[in-house]
C-alpha positions as CSV (number, residue, x, y, z in Angstrom):
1,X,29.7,-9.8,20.4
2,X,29.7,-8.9,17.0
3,X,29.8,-5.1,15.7
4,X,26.2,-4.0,14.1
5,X,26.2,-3.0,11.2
6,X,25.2,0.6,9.4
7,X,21.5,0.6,7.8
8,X,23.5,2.3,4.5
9,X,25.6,-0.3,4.5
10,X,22.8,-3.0,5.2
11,X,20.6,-1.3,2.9
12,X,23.6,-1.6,0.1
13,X,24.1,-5.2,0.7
14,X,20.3,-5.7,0.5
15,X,20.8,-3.8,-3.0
16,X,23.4,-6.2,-4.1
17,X,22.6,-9.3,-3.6
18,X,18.5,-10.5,-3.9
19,X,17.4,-10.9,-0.4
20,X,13.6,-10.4,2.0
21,X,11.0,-10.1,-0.3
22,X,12.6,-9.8,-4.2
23,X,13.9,-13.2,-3.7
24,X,10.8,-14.2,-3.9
25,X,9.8,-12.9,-7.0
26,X,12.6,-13.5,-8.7
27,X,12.1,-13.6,-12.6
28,X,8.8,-11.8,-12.2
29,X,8.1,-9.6,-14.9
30,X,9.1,-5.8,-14.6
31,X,6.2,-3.7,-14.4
32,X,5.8,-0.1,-16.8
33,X,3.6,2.3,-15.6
34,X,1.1,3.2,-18.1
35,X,-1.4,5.2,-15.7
36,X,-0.7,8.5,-13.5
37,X,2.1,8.2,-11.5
38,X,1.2,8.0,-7.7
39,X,2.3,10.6,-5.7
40,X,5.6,9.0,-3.4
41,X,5.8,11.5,-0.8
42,X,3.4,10.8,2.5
43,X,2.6,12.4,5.4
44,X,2.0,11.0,8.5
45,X,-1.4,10.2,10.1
46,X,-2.6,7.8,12.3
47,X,-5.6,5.3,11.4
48,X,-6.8,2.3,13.0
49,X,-7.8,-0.8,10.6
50,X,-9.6,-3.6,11.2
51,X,-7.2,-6.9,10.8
52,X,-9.4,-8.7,7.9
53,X,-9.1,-5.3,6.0
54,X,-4.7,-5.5,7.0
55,X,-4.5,-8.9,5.8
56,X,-6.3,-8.3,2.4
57,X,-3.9,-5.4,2.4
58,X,-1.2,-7.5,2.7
59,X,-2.1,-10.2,-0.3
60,X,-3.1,-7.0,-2.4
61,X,0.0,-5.9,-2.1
62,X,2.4,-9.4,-2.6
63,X,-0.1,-10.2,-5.6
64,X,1.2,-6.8,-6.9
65,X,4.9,-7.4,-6.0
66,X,4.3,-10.8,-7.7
67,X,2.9,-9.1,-10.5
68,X,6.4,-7.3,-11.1
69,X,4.9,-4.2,-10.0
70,X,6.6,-2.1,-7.0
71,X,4.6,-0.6,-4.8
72,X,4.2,-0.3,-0.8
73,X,1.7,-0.4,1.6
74,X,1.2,3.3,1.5
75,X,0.9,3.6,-1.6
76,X,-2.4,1.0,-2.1
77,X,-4.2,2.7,0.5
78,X,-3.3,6.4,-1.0
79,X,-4.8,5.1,-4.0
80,X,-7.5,3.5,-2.8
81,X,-8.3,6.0,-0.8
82,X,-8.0,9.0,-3.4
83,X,-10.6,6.6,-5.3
84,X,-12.9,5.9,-3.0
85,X,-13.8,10.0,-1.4
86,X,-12.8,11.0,-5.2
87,X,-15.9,8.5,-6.3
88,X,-18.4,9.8,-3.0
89,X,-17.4,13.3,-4.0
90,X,-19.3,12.7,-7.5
91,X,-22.0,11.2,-6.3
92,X,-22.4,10.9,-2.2
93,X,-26.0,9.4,-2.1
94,X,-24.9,6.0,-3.5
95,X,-21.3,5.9,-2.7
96,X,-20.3,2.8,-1.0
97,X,-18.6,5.6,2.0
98,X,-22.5,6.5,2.3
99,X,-23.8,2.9,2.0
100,X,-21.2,1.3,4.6
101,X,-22.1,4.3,7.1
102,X,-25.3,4.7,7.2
103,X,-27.4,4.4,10.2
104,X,-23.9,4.4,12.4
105,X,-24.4,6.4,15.5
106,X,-23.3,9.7,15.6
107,X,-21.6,11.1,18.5
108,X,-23.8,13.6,20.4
């Protein structure tokens, strides 16, 4: 049986030579961040999403990689999200938070 391997030392390897997703972007253009810098520290909290929304997530995200720009998961939906309540905030009669929920039950 062979003797795992640290994650450090995985991780390092990873770092040195191209491997999961980089390799596939390899020669994509480097990405410089013109905008406000998005926060990087997250805290945890537990949502549920529907699967369509995950896997428009997901080619959100590899269009960005693709793009040259690095970015996670996390970070798409912190933006997003930040936009979206930042956006019903200003105006919460025609925000699409308002449109998409109205006449949902509420819970008695």
């Amino acid at each position: 049986m062979a003797k795992r391997i640290s994650v450090g030392k995985r991780l390092a390897e990873d770092m040195s030579v191209k491997r999961g997703i980089d390799a596939l972007f390899n020669n994509t253009p480097v990405h410089q961040p013109t905008g406000t810098p998005v926060k990087t520290r997250f805290e945890k909290g537990t949502f549920y999403f529907d699967p369509d929304d995950l896997e428009l997530l997901e080619k959100v995200w590899l269009d960005l990689m693709g793009k040259g720009i690095k970015c996670n998961k996390s970070e798409i939906v912190s933006v997003l999200l930040r936009e979206g309540l930042e956006e019903h905030r200003h105006s919460p009669a025609d925000s699409p938070l308002t449109r998409r929920l109205t006449g949902k039950r509420r819970r008695a």
